[in-house]
N, C-alpha and C positions, 0 to 999 in steps of 0.2 A: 777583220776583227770588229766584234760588236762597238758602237760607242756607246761609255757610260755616263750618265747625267752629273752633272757637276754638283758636288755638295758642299764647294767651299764659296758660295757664291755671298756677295758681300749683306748684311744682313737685310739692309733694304730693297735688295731685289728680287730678295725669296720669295714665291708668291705665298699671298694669304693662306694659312689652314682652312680647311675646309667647317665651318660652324657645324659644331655636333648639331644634330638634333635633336629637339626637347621631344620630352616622353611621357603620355597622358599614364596617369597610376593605374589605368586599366588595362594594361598593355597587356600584360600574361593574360589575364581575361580573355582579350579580342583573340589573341595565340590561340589559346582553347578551343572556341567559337568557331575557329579555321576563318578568320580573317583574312584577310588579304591587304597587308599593311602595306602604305608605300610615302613618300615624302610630303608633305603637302604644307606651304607657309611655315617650313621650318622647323616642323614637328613630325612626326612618324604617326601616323593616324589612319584607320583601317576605313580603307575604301571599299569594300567588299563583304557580303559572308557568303550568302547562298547567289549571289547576282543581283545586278541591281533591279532589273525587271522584278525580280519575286520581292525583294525588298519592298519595290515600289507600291504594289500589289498589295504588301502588310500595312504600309501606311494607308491606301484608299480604303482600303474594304474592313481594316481591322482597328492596327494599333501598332507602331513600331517603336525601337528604343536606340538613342543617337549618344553617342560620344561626343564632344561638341570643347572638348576640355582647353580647345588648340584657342579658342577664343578670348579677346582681350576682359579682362575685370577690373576696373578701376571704381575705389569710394570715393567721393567727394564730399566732405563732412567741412561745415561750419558755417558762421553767419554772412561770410561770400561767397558762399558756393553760387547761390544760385545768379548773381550778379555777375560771376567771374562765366557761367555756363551759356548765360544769354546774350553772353561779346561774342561765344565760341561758336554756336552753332545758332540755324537756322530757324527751328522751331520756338515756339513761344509756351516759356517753361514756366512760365508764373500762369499759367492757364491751366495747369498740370497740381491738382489736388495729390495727398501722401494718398500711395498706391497708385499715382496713376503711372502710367507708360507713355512715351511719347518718342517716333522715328523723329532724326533728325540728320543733318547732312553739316560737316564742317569741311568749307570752301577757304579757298586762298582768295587774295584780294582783288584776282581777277577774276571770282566766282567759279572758277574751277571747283567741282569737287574733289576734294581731299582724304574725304571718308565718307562714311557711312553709317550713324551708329545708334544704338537703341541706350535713351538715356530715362534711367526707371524712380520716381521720384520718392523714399521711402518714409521721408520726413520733413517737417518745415524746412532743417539744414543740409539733409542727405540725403543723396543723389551715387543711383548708382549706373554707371557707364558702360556699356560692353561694345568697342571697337572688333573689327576684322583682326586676324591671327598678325597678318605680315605689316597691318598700320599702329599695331598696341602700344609701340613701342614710341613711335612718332606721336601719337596722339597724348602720349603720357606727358612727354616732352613740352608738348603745346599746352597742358594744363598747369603745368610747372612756372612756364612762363607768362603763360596769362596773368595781368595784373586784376588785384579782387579790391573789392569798396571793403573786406573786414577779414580777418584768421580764416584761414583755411587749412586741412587738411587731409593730402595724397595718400589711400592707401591701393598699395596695388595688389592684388591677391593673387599671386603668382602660386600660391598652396592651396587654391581652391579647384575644384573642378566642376562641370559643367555639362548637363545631363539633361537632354530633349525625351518625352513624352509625346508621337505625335500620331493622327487619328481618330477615327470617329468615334472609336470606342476607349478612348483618355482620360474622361472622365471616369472610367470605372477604374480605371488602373489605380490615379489619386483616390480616388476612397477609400482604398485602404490604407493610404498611410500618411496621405495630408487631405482630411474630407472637406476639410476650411476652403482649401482651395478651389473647390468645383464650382463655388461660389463667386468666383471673381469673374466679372466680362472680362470682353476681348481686350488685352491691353492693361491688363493689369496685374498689380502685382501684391502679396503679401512675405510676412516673415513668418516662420514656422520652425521649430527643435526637431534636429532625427539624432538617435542616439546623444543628446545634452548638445550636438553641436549646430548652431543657425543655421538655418535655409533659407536663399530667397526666392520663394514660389512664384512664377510668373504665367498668367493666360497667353500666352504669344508664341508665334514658332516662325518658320523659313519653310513651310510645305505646303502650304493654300491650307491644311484642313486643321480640324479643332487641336490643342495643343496644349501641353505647356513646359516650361523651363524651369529648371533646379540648380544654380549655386548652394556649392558649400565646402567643405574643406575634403583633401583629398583623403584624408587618415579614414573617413566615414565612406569614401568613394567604393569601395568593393562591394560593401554591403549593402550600400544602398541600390547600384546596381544590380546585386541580385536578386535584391525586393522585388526590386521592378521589372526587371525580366519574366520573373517568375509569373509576375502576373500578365503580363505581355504575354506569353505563354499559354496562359490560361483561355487567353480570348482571341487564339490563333495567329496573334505577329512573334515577331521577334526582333533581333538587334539588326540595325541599320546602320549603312555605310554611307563614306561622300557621296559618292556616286549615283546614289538613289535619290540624295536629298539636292543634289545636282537639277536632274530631271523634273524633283517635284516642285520646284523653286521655278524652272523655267517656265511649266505649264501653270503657275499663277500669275507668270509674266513681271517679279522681282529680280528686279535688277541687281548683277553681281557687282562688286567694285574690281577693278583691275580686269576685267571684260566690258561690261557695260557702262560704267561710272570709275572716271578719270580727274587728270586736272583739267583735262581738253575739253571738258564740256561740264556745262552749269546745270543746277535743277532742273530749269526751266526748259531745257533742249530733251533732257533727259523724262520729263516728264513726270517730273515729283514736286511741281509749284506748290501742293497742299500740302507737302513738309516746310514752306517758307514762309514765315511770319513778317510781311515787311514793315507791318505798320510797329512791332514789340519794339522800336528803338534801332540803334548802329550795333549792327556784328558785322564779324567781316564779310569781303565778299558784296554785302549790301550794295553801294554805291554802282557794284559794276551789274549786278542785277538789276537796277532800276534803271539802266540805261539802255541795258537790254531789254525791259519790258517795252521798250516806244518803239521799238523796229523788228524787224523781221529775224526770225529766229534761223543762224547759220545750221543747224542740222535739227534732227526730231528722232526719238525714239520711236522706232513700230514695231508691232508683231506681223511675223509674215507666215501664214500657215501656207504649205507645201499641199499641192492638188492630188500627185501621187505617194505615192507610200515608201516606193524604192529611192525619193531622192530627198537626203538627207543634209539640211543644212549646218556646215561648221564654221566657226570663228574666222573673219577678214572675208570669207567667200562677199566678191560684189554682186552689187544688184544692178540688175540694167532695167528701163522699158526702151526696148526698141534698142540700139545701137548707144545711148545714152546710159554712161553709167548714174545712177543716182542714191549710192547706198552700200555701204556694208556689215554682214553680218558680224555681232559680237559676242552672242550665243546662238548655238544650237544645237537641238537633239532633234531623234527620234521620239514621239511623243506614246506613250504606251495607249493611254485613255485616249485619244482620239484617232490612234493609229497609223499617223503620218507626221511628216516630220514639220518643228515650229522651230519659228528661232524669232531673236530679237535685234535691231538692226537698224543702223541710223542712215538715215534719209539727209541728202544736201542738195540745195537747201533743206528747210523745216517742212518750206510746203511745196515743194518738185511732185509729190505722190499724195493721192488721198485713200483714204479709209475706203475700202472693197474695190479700188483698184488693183488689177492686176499687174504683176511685174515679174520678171526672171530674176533667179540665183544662178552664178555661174558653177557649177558644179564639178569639178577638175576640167575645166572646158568642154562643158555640155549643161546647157539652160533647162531650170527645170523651173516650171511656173509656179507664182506663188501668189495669194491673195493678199491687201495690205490688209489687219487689223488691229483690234484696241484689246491688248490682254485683259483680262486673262482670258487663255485660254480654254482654261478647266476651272468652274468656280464653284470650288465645293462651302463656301460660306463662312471660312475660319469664324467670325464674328458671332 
């Protein structure tokens, strides 16, 4: 006789429901498109349309278009903001003019990174945040509780959605329907109406090439989507998946968070010291980064390009020279543009390996050589 699973089981021992997953407004859209949906940080978001190779492919050479909705949005409005901003993170945000952009990294108080986040400055008082999908929520949290020198005010826009432009040929896309924006450098950003409802227009993307970003509420999200397709369309890309934008992140040599940037390691291992402003006053983390700046750095970020073409490096794969392990992988692909495989990968100590030395990846138990370098890989210029 079969056995069957107990249901009277007392109420605390049930295990947890499984958390729905949130659902970008474009979803029948992506349906349409023959997407290829699948889970990702909690949200159902389409990895796929035509493959990621041909994806990849519309982003270099053309213009592609990114669902992106799965990402955190938080305001930051009033006369602390930016005092409550500059405890939080690592960049120096009174440096940072309305419109401008600025990366930054929020570390715990042992310098661990914690996040990773683009905080976009739109006003003397307001500040706008965009955290990773799976820390939005943590990170909310943390601005909640951070105490400010005056009024502040959280808003989180859980009703907006979130729309990449990315490509060489991007700026033609925005011309037709925000030409203001072609205007901005690299790293900046503007406001702008699409149908009566705000946008906030940004120069910036996650793909090495020219770009840009679209906030705005989701009710306008259909249409503005098919504005923009259309002309994506027009000048031979189309819709874009993770999975493409995966690849084209790696080959700029940006750092993922929960692969390449952890609590386990600080800016400074990881290779982003020019997101840290030590001299802007106490944030957290601080303290334990200058203590670290006097001595030897416990691991290092590298880029390791692969010599052959069939051996492709993946996540934790070690690295060895010689019988010494010194290193392992945290991303990698197949690299389409250069035609072999890269990846990025911490080195222990910082300085065990230098720059155009060679090393092996262990490749399910078989070494495949690799050179050490300095990403990017592929540098098409975003700036």
């Amino acid at each position: 006789m079969s056995r069957q699973p107990r249901t009277d089981a007392p109420e605390d021992r049930k295990p947890d429901p499984p958390e729905e997953l949130k659902r970008t407004p474009l979803e029948s859209e992506h349906r349409r498109l023959g997407a290829k949906l699948a889970p990702f940080a909690g949200w159902q978001m389409p990895i796929e349309y035509e493959g990621a190779l041909a994806e990849h492919r519309s982003v270099r050479d053309h213009v592609g278009l990114f669902d992106l909705t799965h990402l955190g949005k938080v305001e930051v409005v009033g006369p602390g903001a930016l005092g409550m901003l500059q405890r939080l993170v690592t960049n120096d945000l009174s440096r940072a003019g309305a419109g401008d952009a600025r990366y930054n990294l929020v570390l715990n108080d042992d310098g661990g990174v914690i996040e990773d986040i683009i905080v976009y400055r739109l006003g003397e008082e307001r500040f706008f945040v965009v955290p990773n999908a799976s820390n939005a929520p943590r990170v909310l949290r943390m601005l909640e509780e951070e105490e400010a020198d005056g009024p502040i005010h959280l808003l989180y826009h859980q009703d907006w959605c979130f729309l990449a432009v990315q490509g060489p040929e991007s700026t033609k896309v925005m011309e037709g329907l925000f030409p203001d924006a072609t205007e901005l450098a690299f790293m900046q950003c503007s406001e702008a109406e699409y149908h009566r409802r705000p946008v906030i227009v940004t120069r910036s993307g996650y793909t090495g090439e020219v770009g840009f970003e679209l906030f705005t509420y989701q009710d306008v999200a259909q249409e503005l989507w098919g504005e923009l397709l259309g002309s994506v369309r027009t000048l031979g890309g189309g819709p874009c998946g993770l999975a493409a934008r995966d690849v084209l992140r790696l080959e700029m040599g940006y750092p993922l968070y929960g692969q390449d940037l952890s609590e386990a390691v600080t800016p400074f291992e990881a290779g982003l010291s020019w997101a840290v402003a030590l001299d802007k006053g106490e944030f957290r983390g601080r303290e334990a980064l200058l203590r670290q700046k006097e001595g030897a750095l416990p691991s290092r970020l590298r880029g390791l390009r692969m010599h052959e073409r069939r051996h492709i490096p993946r996540a934790h794969y070690p690295v060895f020279v010689g019988d010494q392990r010194v290193g392992e992988v945290t991303s990698g692909t197949f690299s389409p543009e250069l035609g072999t495989g890269i990846a990025l990968a911490y080195m222990f100590p910082g300085d065990v390996v230098e720059l155009g030395q060679e090393v092996q990846v262990d490749i399910r138990g078989r070494r495949g050589a690799a050179t050490v370098v300095k990403p990017p890989f592929v540098d098409r210029s975003p700036r």
